[in-house]
N, C-alpha and C positions, 0 to 999 in steps of 0.2 A: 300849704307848705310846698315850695319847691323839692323837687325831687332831680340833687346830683347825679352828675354821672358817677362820682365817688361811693355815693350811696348806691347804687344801683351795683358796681364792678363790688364791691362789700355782699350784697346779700349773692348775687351770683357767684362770689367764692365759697360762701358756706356752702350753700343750696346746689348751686350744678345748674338752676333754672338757665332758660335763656334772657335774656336783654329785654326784650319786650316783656315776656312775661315777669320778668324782674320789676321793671319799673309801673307796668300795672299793679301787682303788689304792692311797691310801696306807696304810689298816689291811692291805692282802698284804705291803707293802714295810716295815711296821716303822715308818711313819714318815718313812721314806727317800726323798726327793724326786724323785732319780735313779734310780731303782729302780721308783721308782711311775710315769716317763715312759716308762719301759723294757717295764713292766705294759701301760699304755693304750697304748703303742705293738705290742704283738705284740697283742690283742687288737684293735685297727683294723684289723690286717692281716689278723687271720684271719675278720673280720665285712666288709672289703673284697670276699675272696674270696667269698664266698656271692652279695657282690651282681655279680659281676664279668660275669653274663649276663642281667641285667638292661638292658632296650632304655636307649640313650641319644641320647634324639631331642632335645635344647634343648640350647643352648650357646651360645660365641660361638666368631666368627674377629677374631683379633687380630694387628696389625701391626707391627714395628719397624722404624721405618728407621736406621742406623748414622749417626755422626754424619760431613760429609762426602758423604753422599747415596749413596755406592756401592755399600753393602750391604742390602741388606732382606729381609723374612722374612713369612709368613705364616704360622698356627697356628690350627688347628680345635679347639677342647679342647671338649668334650661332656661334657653330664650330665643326668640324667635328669629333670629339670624345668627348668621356666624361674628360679623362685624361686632355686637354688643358683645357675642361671647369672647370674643377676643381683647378685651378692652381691660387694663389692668384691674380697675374699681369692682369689674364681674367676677377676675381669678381672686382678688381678695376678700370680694366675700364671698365666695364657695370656700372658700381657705378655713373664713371663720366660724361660717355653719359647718365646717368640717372638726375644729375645735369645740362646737358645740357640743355636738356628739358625741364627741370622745370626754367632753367634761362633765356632763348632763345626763344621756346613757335614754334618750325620749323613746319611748316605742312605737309610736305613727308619725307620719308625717302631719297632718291636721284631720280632724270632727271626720271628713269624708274617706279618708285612708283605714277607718277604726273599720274591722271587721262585724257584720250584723251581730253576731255572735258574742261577740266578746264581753265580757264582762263592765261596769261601770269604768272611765276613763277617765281620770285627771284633767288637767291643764299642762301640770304636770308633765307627762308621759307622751304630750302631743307638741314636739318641734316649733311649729310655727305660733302658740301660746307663749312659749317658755321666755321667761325673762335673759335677755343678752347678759352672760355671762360678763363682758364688758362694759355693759350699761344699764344696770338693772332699769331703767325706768322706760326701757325700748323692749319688744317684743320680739323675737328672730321675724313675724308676722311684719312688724312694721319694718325692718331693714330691708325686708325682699321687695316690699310695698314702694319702698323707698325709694329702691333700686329701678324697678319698675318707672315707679314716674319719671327720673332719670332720664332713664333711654326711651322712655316714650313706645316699649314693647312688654309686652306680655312673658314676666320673668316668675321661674316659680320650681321649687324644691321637687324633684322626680322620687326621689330616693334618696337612701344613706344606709348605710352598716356599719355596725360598732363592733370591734373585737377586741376582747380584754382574756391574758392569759389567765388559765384557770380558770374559766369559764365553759 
């Protein structure tokens, strides 16, 4: 099958890919649009992974208060330049793992944050497991992943604190 330029400027709008790796995509997929997000998607994950020990010194911390005043949240989301952390798609989603928290209430960051000590641990109770509040069938794990492949840098949760009055 031919592979447009219509098709291509299509999957780079959903996606964020570049051009080339766009149209690689979809000459693997046949064509196939879902198939070719499917493509660029196991390959960010696996070009994630490579950068995944890569220092992440620049970022922001971002805030949510619930509406009502009661609940609020803080979120440290990091990445390896300041460029990416500046970039509108990084403050909105530190915005939304920032709403995570404050809707969710997770107690680690992920598996590696858990204290030796602590008792048995959910999926539940660990941030980067827990189902998007916006999406249940995405992961906060996979949005950061996401993100990551994206900018093509090493993007990942520092921290958060949750404060709910009466607590």
């Amino acid at each position: 099958m031919a592979i447009t330029a219509a098709m291509v400027k299509s999957l780079r709008e959903i996606t964020g890919a570049g051009i080339m790796d766009s149209k690689r995509a979809l000459e693997e997929a046949d064509g196939d649009e879902k198939t070719a997000i499917e493509f660029l998607r196991e390959k960010g994950l696996a070009s994630a992974a490579k950068r995944a020990g890569r220092a992440t010194s620049e970022g922001v911390i971002e805030s949510y208060i619930h509406s009502g005043n009661r609940v609020g949240a803080l979120v440290q989301l990091s990445s390896e330049t300041d460029f990416v952390a500046r970039t509108d798609e990084f403050s909105q989603l530190a915005k939304e793992l920032a709403m995570q928290v404050a809707a969710m209430n997770p107690k680690f960051v992920d598996r590696d944050s858990v204290p030796e000590d602590a008792d048995e641990v959910s999926d539940d109770e660990l941030l980067m497991e827990q189902a998007y509040i916006r999406d249940p069938g995405q992961t906060i794990g996979d949005l950061v992943k996401a993100m990551a492949a994206k900018t093509g840098e090493n993007v990942h949760v520092g921290r958060f604190a949750r404060y709910e009055l009466g607590e």
